[in-house]
N, C-alpha and C positions, 0 to 999 in steps of 0.2 A: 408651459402655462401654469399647471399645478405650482409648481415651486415659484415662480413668479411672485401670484396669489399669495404661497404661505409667505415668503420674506415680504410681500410690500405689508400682508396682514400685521405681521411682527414689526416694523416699519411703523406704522403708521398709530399702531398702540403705543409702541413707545415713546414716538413722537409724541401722539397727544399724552401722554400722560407726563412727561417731561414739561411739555408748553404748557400745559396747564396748572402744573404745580409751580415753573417761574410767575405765569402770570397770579396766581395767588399768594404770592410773596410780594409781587411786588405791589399788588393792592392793598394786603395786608400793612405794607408797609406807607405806602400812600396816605390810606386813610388812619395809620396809626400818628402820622404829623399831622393830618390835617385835624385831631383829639386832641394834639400838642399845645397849635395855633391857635384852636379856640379855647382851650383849656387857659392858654396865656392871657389872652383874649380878655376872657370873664372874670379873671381873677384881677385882672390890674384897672380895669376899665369898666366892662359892660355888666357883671355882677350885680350892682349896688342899683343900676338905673332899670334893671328887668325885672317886671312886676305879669301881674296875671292879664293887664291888657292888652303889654305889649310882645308875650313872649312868642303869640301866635306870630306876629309879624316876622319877627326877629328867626324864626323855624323856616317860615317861605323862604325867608332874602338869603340863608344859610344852608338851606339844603340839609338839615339837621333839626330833630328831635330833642325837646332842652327838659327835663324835670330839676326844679328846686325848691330845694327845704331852706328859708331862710326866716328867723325871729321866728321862728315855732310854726309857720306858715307850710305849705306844700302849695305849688302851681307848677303845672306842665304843659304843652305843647297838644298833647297825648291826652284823651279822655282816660284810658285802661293805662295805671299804670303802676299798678300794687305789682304786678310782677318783678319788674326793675327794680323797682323799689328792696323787694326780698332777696336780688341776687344777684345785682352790681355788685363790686368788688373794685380795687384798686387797678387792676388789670384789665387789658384787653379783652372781651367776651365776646361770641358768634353765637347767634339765635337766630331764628327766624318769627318774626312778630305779623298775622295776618297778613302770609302769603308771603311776603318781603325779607330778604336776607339783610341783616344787621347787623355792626358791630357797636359794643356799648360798654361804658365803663365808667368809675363813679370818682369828681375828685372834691378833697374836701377842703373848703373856706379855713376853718378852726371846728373846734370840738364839737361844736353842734350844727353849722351851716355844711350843705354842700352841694353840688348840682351833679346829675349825670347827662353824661352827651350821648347820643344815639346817632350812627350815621349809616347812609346805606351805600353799599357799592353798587356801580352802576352794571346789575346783570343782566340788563338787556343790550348793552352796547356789547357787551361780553359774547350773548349767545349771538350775537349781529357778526362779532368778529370768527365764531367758531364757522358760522355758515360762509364767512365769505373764505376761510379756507378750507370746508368743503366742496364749495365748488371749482376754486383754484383748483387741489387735491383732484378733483372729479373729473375734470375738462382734460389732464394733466397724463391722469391713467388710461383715459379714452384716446387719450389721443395715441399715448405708448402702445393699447392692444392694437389699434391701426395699421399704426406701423412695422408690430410683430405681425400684425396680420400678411400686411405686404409685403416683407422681407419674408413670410412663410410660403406667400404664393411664388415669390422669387425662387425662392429656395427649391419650392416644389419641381417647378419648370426646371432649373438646371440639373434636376437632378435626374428628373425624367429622361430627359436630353442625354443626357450621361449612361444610364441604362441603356436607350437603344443604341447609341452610340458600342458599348461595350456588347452588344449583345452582336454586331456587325463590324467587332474591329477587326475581324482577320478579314474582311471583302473586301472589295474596291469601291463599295458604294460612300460615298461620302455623305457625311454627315456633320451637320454645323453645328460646333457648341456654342452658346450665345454667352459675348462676354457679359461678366459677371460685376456687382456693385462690390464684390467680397474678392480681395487680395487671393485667399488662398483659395477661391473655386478658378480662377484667373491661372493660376498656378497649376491645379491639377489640371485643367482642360489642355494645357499646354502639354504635359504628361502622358495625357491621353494622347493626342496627337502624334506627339513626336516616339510612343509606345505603337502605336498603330503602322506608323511608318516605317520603325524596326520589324514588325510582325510581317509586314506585304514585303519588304525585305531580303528578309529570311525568309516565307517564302515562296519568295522569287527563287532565289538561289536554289532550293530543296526542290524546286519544279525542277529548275535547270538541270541540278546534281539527279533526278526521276530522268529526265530523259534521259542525260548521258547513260548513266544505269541501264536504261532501256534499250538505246544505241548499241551500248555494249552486247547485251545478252542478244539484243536481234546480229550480232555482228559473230556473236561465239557460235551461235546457232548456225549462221551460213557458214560459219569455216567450217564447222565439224561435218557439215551436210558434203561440204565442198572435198574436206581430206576425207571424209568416206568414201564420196564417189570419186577422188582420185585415186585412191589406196585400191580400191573393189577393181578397177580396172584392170592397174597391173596383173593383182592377184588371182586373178582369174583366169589373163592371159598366161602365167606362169603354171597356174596348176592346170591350163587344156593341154598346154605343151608338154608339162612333167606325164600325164595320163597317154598323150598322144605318142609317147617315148615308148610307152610298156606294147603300145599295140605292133604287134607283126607286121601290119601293113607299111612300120616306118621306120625296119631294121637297115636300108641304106644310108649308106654315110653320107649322101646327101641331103637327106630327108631330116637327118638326126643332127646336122652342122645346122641346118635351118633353125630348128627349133629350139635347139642350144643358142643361135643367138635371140633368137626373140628373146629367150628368158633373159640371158645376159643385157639388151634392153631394157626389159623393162625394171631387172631389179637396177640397173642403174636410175631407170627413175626412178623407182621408189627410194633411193641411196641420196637424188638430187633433192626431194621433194623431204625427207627427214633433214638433210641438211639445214636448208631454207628453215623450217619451223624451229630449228636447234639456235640456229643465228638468232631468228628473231626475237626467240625469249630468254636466250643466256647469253647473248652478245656483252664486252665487257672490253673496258680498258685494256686487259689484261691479255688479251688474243690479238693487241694491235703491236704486235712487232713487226717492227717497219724494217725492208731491207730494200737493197738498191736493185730495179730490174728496168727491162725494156718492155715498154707496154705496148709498144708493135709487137713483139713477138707475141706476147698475152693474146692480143686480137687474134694476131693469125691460126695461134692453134684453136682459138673458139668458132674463128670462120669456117674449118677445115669441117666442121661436125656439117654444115647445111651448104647447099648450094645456092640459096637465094640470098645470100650475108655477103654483099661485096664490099670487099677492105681497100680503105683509101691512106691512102700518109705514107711514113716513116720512122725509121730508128727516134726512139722520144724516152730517155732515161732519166727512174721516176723514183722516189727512194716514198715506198709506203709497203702495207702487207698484201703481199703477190696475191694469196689465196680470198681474203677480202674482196678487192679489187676485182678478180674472177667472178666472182660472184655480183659485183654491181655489173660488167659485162655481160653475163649472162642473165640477170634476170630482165635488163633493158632490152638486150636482140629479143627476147624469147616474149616481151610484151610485144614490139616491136610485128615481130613473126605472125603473131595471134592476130593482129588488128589488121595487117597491110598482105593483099594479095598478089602485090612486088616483089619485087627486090631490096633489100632491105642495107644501105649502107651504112658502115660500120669508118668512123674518120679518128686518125690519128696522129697528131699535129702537136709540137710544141708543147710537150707534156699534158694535151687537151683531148679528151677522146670523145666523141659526139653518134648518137644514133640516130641516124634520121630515115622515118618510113613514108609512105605517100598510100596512110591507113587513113578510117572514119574520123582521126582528127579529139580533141575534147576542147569541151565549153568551156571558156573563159571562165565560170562562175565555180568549174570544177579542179580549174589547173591546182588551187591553192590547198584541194579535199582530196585530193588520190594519191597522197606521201602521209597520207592518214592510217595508223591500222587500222588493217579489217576495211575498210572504207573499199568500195568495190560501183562502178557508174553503174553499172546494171546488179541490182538485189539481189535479183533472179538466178544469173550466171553462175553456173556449176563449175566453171571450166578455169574461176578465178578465185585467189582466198583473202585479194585484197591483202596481200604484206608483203608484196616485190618490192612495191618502190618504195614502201614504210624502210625495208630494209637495205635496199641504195641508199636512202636519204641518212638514216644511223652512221651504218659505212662509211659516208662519205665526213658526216661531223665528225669521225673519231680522227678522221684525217685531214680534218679544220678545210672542210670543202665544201661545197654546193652542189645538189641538181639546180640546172637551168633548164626550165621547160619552155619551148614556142610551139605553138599548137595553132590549127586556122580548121573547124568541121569542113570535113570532106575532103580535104588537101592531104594532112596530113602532119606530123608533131615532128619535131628533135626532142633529145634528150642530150645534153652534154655538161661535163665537170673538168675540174682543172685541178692538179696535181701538184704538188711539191717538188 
């Protein structure tokens, strides 16, 4: 607004003093012809016929002031008029004669006659004109601060708008920015927006990427709890046996064949159970050397460990990694085992091996979460670390294969893959 004020101030002097110095030029020059015309005028014409009766007349009908000296005489128009008299000149001159701005100048007949004209410019038609452009001017500026006015209250509101808007752009709460009279507030609102939409976004994503994270650590934390209390098992079983060895009471060699095998159990658990973890996090291309065997025989030495594993098929020659492949075998009986208080068969067909148990069965909604790592249907469960069938399912891609799981709660699952 300040700055406004000084340029229209600066503006508006200059202007009038520009307009007002054309319009006195060209009045100057106006009334310097219209000095011309009657100067022609008197001199060819009305001179000779203008006496003291008639000059008053000839001053009304003329809009002009007339003094003349003619045959040693003086008569004027004008009671006062020793002044002109003393300083008319051959030139143009500007005075002001009681109250009245004048212009007056003297021309001469011959050597001793001569008249001067006096005429007035019209300064009140003048100041009529200055005020009808200040109120032009007036109406003109009033009307401009309005309009600043309104474009400021505009302005106010979009801008307000914009603040709580920014101050609520990472929520979900929405907020309208109101379009705008102005191109570039049009523009940033669209910024904002489509700024806002990035931001909930992102995030989105950083929630997501927060749980997985969280998923994870709640997932490291059961394993670890899980291979503790698996590890703590064995290892205890081994060190009652190894102490139970020193004691007297268990120098027969029966006694001592017993508890030699426990140990020999259970460190082969613990030999299975570091296996499995070794698989799962350094499994590689590079362990998949594939050689030709019979995956009947495979089954059957894995059957021979339990007696609830009954082996169905025949000879079915398979070119993948024998030792791999054992390992997808036994971690399916051994889920299989855990879940079903059956029998548990074991099919081998056409290069296709299948386990199928008549266990608790899994949810539809779970079949597609349990080849997940660490993923485990009960949280809770000590007994699982959740990376058997993560590590089937590896297994079987390095050997461009599938699990197929059918599952029905309460009935009971298959599990089966198909070989090269």
């Amino acid at each position: 607004m300040l700055l406004f004020v000084g340029i229209l101030s600066i503006f508006t002097l200059s202007a009038a003093v520009l307009i007002y110095s054309n319009i006195q030029t060209l009045l100057f020059k106006q009334y310097e012809q219209k000095l011309k015309t009657l100067d022609d005028a008197l001199r060819f014409s009305l001179f000779e016929s203008l006496n003291e009766n008639n000059i008053k007349e000839f001053s009304i009908q003329t809009r002009i002031d007339l003094i003349i000296k003619k045959d040693e005489s003086i008569f004027s128009s004008l009671k006062e008029y020793d002044f002109f008299l003393k300083h008319a000149n051959e030139s143009i001159q500007e005075t002001e004669f009681k109250g009245k701005k004048l212009l007056y100048k003297l021309y001469k007949i011959n050597q001793d006659d001569f008249f001067i004209l006096l005429v007035y410019p019209r300064i009140l038609e003048l100041k009529n004109y200055w005020l009808g452009i200040f109120g032009i001017f007036s109406f003109c500026a009033l009307a401009f601060f309005v309009l600043i006015g309104f474009f400021a209250k505009k302005l106010q509101q979009s801008f307000k708008k914009i603040l709580i808007f920014l101050s609520k752009i990472d929520s979900k709460d929405e907020i309208l920015l109101e379009n705008s009279i102005f191109k570039e507030l049009n523009l940033l609102n669209a910024k904002l927006y489509e700024t806002k939409s990035a931001l909930l976004k992102k995030q989105k994503q950083n929630k997501k990427q927060s749980d997985k994270i969280n998923l994870k650590n709640t997932q490291l934390t059961s394993i670890i709890s899980a291979i503790s209390h698996e590890l703590k098992n064995p290892l205890s079983v081994i060190e009652l046996s190894v102490e139970s060895l020193k004691n007297e009471h268990f120098q027969d060699k029966a006694s001592q064949e017993k508890l030699l095998a426990k140990i020999k159990n259970q460190s082969k658990k613990l030999d299975f159970l570091t296996t499995k973890l070794n698989l799962v996090f350094n499994l590689n291309l590079s362990q998949n050397e594939k050689n030709e065997f019979d995956l009947y025989k495979l089954a059957q030495k894995i059957a021979l460990n339990d007696g609830r594993i009954k082996l169905e098929g025949k000879s079915s020659m398979v070119v993948a990694n024998e030792f791999l492949i054992e390992q997808v075998l036994i971690n399916l009986i051994s889920n299989a085992l855990k879940y079903s208080k059956d029998e548990v068969v074991l099919s081998i067909k056409d290069k296709k091996a299948s386990v199928k148990d008549k266990g608790i069965g899994i949810a539809k909604d779970q079949i597609k979460l349990i080849t997940k790592k660490f993923y485990k249907v009960d949280i809770k469960s000590e007994n699982s670390f959740g990376i058997g069938l993560f590590l089937v399912k590896k297994i079987l891609s390095l050997h461009k294969s599938y699990l197929q799981i059918s599952s029905e709660l309460n009935k009971g699952s298959e599990f089966s893959f198909e070989l090269e």
